[in-house]
C-alpha positions in Angstrom: -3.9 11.4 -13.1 -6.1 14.0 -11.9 -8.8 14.7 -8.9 -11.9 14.6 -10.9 -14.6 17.2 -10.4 -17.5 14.6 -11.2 -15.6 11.4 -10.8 -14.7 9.7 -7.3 -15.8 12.4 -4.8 -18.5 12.1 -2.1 -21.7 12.8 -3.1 -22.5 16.3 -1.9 -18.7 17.6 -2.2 -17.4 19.2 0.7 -20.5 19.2 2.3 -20.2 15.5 2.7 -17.3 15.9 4.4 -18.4 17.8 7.4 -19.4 15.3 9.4 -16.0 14.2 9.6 -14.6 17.3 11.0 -16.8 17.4 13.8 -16.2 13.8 14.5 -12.8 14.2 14.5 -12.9 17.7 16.9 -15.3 15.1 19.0 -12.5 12.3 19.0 -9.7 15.5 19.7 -12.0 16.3 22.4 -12.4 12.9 24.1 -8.6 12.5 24.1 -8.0 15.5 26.0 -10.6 14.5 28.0 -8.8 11.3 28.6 -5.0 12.7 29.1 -6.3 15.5 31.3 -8.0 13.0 33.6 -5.4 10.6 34.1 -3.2 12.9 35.3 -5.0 14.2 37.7 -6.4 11.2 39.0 -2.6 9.9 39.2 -3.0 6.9 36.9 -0.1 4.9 35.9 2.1 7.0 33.1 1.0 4.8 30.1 -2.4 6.0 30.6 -1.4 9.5 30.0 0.8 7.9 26.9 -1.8 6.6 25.3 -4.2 9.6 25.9 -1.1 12.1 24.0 -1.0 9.0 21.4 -4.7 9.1 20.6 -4.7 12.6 20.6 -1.8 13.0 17.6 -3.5 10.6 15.8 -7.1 12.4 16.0 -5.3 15.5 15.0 -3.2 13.9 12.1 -7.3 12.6 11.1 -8.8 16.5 11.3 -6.0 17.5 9.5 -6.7 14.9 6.5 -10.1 15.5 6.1 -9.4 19.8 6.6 -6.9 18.8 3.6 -9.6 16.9 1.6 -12.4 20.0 2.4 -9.8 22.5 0.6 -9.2 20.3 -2.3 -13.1 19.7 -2.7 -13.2 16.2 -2.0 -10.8 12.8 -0.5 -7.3 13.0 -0.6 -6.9 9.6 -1.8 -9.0 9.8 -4.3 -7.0 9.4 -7.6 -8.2 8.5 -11.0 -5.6 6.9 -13.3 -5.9 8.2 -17.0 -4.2 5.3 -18.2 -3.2 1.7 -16.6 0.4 1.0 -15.0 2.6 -1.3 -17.5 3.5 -4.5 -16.5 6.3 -6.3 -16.6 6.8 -9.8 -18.1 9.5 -12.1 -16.9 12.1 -12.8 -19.2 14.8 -15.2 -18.8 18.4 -14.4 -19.0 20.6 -15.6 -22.0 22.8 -17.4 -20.0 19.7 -19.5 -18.0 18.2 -20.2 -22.0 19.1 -23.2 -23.4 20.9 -23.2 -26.8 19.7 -26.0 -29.0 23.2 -26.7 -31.6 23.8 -29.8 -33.2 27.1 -30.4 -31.3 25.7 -30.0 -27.8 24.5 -33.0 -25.7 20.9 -33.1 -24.0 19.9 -33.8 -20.9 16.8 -34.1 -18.8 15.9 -32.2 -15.5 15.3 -34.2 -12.7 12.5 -32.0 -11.6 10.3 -32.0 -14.6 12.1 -34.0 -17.1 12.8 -31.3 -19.8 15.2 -32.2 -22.5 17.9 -29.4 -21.8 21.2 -28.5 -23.5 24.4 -30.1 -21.4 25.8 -26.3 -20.5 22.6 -24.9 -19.0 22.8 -24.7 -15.6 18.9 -24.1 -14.6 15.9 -25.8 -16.2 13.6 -23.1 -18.6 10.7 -24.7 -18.1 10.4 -25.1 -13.9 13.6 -22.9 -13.0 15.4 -26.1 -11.1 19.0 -26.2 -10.8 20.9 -28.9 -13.3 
C-alpha cells in the first residue's frame, strides 16, 4: 500500500487542494462569526453550542486538508498493491454429517436433506434437527 505519485491524487497536486483551505478558513470564519454573535446578542445557550460545535469541526476539516497539502495529495487516498483475502465458510466437524454404514438417516424438516441420526444441524440449510 502506498500513496502514489501519479496514481489517485487530484489533478494538479497540491495546487488542487487550495481551494479547500480557503474554504475551510471561510467556514472557520463564519463560525466565529456565528458564536461571537450569539453571545452578544444574548441568544439562548445552544446557539452559542452549536457555533463552538461547527467551529471544531471546520478546524478538524483545515486540519485534514493542511495534512493532505504536506503529503502532496488526499489523505484517504490509498492504493492496495494486492487484494484483501477472503474468508470462506467452513463448517465445523461436529455440524458435518458422517455417512457410516451403521448410522441411521434422517431427513430435515426444513429442506428435507437426508442427514446422519447424530447431527444435530442440517449441512445443507443450517436448521436445527
Amino acid at each position: 500500500m502506498h500513496y502514489g505519485a501519479s496514481r489517485g491524487n487530484p489533478p494538479g497536486g497540491r495546487l488542487a487542494l487550495i481551494p479547500g483551505m480557503v474554504i475551510m478558513l471561510m467556514v472557520i470564519g463564519f463560525a466565529f462569526f456565528w458564536t461571537t454573535s450569539a453571545r452578544a446578542m444574548g441568544a439562548p445557550f445552544i446557539f452559542t453550542l452549536f457555533g463552538v460545535g461547527f467551529a471544531i469541526v471546520a478546524i478538524s476539516g483545515f486540519v485534514s486538508v493542511v495534512v493532505a497539502f504536506a503529503k502532496g495529495g488526499t489523505p484517504d487516498t490509498v492504493v492496495h498493491d494486492e487484494p484483501e483475502p477472503v474468508e470462506l465458510y467452513r463448517p465445523e466437524p461436529d455440524n458435518i454429517a458422517m455417512h457410516s454404514p451403521e448410522s441411521q438417516y434422517g431427513e430435515c424438516t426444513y429442506c428435507g436433506t437426508r442427514v446422519d441420526s447424530s447431527v444435530h444441524r442440517c449441512p445443507n440449510c443450517g436448521a436445527g434437527i
